[in-house]
C-alpha positions as CSV (number, residue, x, y, z in Angstrom):
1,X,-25.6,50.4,34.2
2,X,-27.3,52.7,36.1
3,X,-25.8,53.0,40.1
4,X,-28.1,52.2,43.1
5,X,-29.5,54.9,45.3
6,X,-28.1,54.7,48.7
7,X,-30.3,52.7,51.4
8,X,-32.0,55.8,53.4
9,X,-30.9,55.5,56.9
10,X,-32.2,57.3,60.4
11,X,-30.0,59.6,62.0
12,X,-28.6,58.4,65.2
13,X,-29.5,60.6,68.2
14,X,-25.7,61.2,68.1
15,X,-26.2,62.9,64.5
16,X,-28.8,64.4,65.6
17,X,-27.6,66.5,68.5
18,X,-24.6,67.0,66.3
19,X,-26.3,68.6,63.4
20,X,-28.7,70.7,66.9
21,X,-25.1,71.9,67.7
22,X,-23.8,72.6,64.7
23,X,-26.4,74.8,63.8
24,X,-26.1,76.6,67.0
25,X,-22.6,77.1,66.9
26,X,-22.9,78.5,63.0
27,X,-25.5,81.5,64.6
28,X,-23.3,81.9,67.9
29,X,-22.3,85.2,68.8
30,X,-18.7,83.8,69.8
31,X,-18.6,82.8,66.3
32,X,-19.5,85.5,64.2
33,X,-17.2,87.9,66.0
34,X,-14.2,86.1,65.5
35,X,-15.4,85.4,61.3
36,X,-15.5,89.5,61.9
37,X,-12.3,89.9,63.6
38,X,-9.9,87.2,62.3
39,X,-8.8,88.7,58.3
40,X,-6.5,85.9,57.5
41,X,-5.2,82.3,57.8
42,X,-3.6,81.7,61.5
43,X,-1.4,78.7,59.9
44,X,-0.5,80.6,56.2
45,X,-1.5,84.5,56.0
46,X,-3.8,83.3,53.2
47,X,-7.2,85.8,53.0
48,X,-9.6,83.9,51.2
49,X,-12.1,81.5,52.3
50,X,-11.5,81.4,55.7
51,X,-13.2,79.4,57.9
52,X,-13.7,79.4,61.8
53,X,-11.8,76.3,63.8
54,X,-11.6,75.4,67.5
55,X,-8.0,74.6,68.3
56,X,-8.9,72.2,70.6
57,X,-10.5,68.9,69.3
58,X,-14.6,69.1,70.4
59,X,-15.1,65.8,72.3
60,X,-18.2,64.6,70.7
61,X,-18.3,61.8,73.3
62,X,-18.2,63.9,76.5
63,X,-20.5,66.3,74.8
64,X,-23.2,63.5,74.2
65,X,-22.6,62.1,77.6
66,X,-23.6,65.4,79.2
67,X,-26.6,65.9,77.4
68,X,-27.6,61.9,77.8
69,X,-27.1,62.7,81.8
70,X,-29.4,65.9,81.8
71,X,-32.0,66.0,79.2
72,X,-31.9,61.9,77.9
73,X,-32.4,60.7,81.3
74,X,-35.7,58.9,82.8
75,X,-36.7,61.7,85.2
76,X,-39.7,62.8,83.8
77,X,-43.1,63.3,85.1
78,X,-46.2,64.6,83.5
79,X,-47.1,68.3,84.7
80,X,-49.8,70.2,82.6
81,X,-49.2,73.5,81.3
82,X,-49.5,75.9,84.4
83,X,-47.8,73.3,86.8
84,X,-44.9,73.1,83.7
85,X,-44.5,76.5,83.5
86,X,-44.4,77.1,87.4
87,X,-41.7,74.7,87.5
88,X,-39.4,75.7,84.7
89,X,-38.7,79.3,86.2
């Protein structure tokens, strides 16, 4: 019997800005210094595949929230280019 394929389902705009973050996070400068600086496990001493962990849980919720508030919001207009650009500086 062979298994069924998974039902394909649409990100959530939650996923989505997760995965936006995510990505950002994984070229941030704050990040790649401390994969350069930090030689071993914080919790062990262990050396080898070391990943890079915030300490302090990310909260997702007030993160989505924030960007709901600023950029998700229904204050927009229609400006063409020049008027866009004018504004945006």
């Amino acid at each position: 019997m062979s298994k069924k394929k998974p039902k394909y389902e649409k990100p959530t705009t939650n996923t989505q800005i997760r995965v936006a973050i995510r990505k950002l996070w994984l070229r941030s400068r704050e990040r790649n210094k401390a994969a350069a600086t930090m030689k071993e496990c914080s919790k062990c001493g262990d050396t080898d595949n070391l990943e890079i962990h915030h300490k302090r849980k990310i909260n997702w919720g007030r993160i989505f929230a924030l960007i709901r508030e600023e950029i998700l919001n229904n204050e927009l207009e229609a400006l063409c280019k020049d008027c866009h650009d004018k504004e945006s500086e």
